[in-house]
N, C-alpha and C positions, 0 to 999 in steps of 0.2 A: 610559520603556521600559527593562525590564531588559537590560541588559548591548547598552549602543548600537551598539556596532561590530558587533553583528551585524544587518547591516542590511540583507541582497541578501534576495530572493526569486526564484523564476521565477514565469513569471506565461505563462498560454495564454489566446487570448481566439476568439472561434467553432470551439471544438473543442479536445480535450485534445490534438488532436496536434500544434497551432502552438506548439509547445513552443520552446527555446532563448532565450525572454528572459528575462532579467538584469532585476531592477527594484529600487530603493528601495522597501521595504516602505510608507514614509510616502504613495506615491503611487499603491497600490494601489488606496484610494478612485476611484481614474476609472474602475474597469471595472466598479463596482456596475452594475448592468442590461440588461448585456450577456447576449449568448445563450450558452451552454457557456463560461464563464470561470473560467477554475482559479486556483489557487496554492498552490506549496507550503507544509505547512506546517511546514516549517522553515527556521529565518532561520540567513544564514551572514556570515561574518568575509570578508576581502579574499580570502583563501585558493579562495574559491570562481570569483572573478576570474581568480588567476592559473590554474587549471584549465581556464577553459571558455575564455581567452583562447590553452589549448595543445591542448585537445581541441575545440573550438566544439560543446559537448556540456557538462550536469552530469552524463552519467552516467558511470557509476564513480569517482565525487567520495569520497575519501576523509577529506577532514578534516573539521575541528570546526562542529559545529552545533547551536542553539538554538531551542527551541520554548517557545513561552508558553502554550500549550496542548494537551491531549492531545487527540488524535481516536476518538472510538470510534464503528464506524461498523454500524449493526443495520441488515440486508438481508433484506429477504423480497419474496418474488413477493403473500404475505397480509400484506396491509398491518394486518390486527388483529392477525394475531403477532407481526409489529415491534411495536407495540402494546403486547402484552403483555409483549414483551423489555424496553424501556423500562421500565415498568411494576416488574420482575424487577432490572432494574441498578441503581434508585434504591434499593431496598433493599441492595443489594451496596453501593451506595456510603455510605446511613446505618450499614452494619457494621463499615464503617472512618472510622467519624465522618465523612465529607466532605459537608456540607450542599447539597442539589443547587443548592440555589437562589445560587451560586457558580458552579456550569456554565452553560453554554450549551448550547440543547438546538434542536434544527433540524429539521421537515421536509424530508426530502431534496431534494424535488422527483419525485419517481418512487416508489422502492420500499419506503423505509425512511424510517431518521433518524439525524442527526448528534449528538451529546452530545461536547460541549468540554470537558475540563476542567482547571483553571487548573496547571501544571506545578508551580507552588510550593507546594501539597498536600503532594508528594512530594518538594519540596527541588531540584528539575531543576537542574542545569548545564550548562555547553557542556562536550561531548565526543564526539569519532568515532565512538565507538559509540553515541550517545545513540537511535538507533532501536532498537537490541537492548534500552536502557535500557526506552525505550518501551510494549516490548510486555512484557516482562517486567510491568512495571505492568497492560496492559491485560489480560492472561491471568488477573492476580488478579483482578483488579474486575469481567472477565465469565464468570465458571464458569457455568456452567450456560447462558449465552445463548450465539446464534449470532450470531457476530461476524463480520466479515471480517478477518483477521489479516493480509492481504498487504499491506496498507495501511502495515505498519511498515519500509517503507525511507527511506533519508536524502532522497533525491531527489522523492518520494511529491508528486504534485498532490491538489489538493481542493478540491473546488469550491466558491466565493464565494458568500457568503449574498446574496440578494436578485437573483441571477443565473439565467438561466431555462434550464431544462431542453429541450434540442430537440426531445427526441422526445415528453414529455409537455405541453411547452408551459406549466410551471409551475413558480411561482420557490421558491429553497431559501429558505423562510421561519424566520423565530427564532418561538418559540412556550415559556409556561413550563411548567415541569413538572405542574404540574395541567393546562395543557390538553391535552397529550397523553394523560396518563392518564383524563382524563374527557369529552374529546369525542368526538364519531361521526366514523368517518374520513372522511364527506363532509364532513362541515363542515371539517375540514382540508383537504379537497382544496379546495373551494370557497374557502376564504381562501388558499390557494396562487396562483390565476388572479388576484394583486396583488401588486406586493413588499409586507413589510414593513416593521415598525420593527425599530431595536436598542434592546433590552429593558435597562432597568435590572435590574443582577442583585446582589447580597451580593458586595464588594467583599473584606471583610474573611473569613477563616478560617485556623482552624489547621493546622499541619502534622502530617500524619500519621509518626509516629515511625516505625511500621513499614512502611509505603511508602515514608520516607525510605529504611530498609536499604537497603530489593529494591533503589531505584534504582542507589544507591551499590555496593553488592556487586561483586564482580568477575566479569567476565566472562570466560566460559570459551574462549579459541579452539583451532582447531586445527591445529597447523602438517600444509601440505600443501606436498609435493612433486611438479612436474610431471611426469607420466608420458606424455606427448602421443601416442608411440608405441603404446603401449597402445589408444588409439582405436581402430586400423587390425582391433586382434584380435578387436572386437566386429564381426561381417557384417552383423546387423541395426541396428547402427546406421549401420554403413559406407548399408546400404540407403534410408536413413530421412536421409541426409545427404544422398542426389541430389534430395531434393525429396517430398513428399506434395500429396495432394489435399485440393479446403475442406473436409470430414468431418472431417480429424485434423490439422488444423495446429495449430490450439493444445496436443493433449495431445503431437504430437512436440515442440513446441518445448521447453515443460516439461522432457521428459526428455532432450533436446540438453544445455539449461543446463545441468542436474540432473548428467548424464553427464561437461561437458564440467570442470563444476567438482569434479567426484568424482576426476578424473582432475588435478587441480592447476593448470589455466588460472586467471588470474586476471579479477575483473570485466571490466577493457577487453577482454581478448583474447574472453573471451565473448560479453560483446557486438558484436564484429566479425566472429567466426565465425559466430554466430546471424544477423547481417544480412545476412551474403552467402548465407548457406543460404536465409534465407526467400525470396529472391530466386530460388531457385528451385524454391521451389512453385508449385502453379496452382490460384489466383492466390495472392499472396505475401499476410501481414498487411498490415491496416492497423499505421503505425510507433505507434502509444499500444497495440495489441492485443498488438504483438509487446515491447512493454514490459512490461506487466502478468505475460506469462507467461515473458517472462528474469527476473523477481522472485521469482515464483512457483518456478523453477528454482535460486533459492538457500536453497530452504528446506530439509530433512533427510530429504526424501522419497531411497530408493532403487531405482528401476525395474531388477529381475533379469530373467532370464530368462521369469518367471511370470507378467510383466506382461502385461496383455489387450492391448496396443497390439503391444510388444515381440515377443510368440511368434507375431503378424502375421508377421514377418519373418524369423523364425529360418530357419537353414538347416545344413543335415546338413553340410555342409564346416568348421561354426564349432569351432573348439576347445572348446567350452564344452557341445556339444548331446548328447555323451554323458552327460556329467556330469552336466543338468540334466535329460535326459529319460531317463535311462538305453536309450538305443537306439545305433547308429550311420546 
């Protein structure tokens, strides 16, 4: 195993939201066949002990972490588009020499498919940013396909091969690259209703020089200064902070993060404001729903005035509503 001391995972077993354990990756093998069984994938150093031993939480986990594999994850409600997306990325990935049959390629279990591929392609190290690393990679290698991009944070679950889907009732099987591309999706589906095996796959390949760059490259950040104050001057968000209805809780929550980190909160305090807020909606998320969209909420989306959610709530008293709508 590359680089041993990184060796925790979390690990959730009947649902993504029985989250908070702490595992030796070597021991993960025991929740093979369980129902909704995650884990992330990325392995971490002691550091990630001392964190959830002061937070009893990995989230807003800052340090160093290691992945032996990338995840790239193709979603569609048409499972022949997934299909074809598969189909579209092996080619991405023969353009930058990476031989597929080195990946790991997965029926999800439901909507799509999984495709693993080995991080030393691209040279991976342990590093704090190693999620931004991540996706920087994954954006190359999926132009043109629909991806899920929210998947690239440090903390990220994903779910266990050979482990069954609740609501399809069918387990995320390993399958090679020619059978995705050349079989009928029922015959997938139909060998889904069994676990599988783990597939011998090409052990040995090169590393991609200019995949190494991207990995390595610097990463851009941006210093933010807390302006918390600031909050109070926005009315529609001050509105949209008492709580919403099950119709818009996900896209307010989005733009709480969104808002609350534009304005210089950092992770933890985010995530603290977000949990007491969903607390009062009616009814509040589920805690794995109301995670996916604090994730969601750190990506470079800007919700203005203009926003279809946002001008819900606008109101003639805001500082801002002349300016934006040229009225008083």
């Amino acid at each position: 195993m590359q680089y041993p001391d990184f060796k925790y995972v979390e690990v959730a077993v009947n649902g993504a939201h029985n989250r908070n354990n702490l595992a030796d990756i070597r021991a993960v093998k025991h929740y093979i066949g369980h129902t909704e069984a995650y884990m992330t994938f990325f392995r971490y150093n002691e550091e990630i002990v001392d964190h959830f031993q002061e937070k009893q939480t990995v989230k807003g986990y800052q340090g160093n972490a290691y992945a032996d594999w990338l995840p790239i994850d193709i979603d569609s409600d048409d499972l022949y588009e997934a299909q074809d997306y598969v189909q579209l990325f092996i080619q991405n990935l023969e353009e930058y020499d990476i031989d597929p049959n080195c990946c790991r390629f997965y029926f999800s279990g439901s909507k799509g498919f999984h495709i693993m591929i080995p991080s030393g392609v691209f040279g991976a190290t342990p590093d704090p940013l190693i999620h931004k690393r991540f996706r920087k990679i994954a954006e190359v290698l999926t132009k043109g396909i629909k991806t899920d991009m929210s998947i690239y944070n440090k903390t990220r679950i994903f779910r266990l091969p050979n482990t069954i889907n609740g609501k399809s009732g069918l387990y995320k099987i390993e399958l090679y690259p020619f059978q995705i591309s050349n079989s009928d999706i029922q015959t997938i589906l139909e060998q889904a209703k069994q676990p599988g095996e783990r597939l011998e796959i090409e052990e040995e390949y090169d590393v991609s020089a200019e995949l190494e760059e991207i990995f390595h490259a610097p990463i851009a950040t941006k210093p933010t200064t807390a302006k918390t104050g600031d909050v109070d001057k926005y009315i529609c968000m001050a509105t949209v902070m008492k709580g919403v209805g099950e119709g818009e809780r996900d896209n307010a929550a989005v733009r709480v993060a969104s808002h609350l980190k534009k304005h210089g909160l950092n992770g933890d305090m985010i995530w603290v404001a977000l949990d007491e807020w969903n607390k009062k909606n009616d009814p509040p998320l589920e805690t794995h729903e109301l995670e996916r969209v604090y994730q969601q909420g750190f990506s470079e989306y800007d919700f203005g005035c203009h926003d279809s959610l946002m001008k819900k709530y606008c109101d003639p008293n805001c500082i801002f509503y002349k300016q934006h709508w040229g009225r008083f």
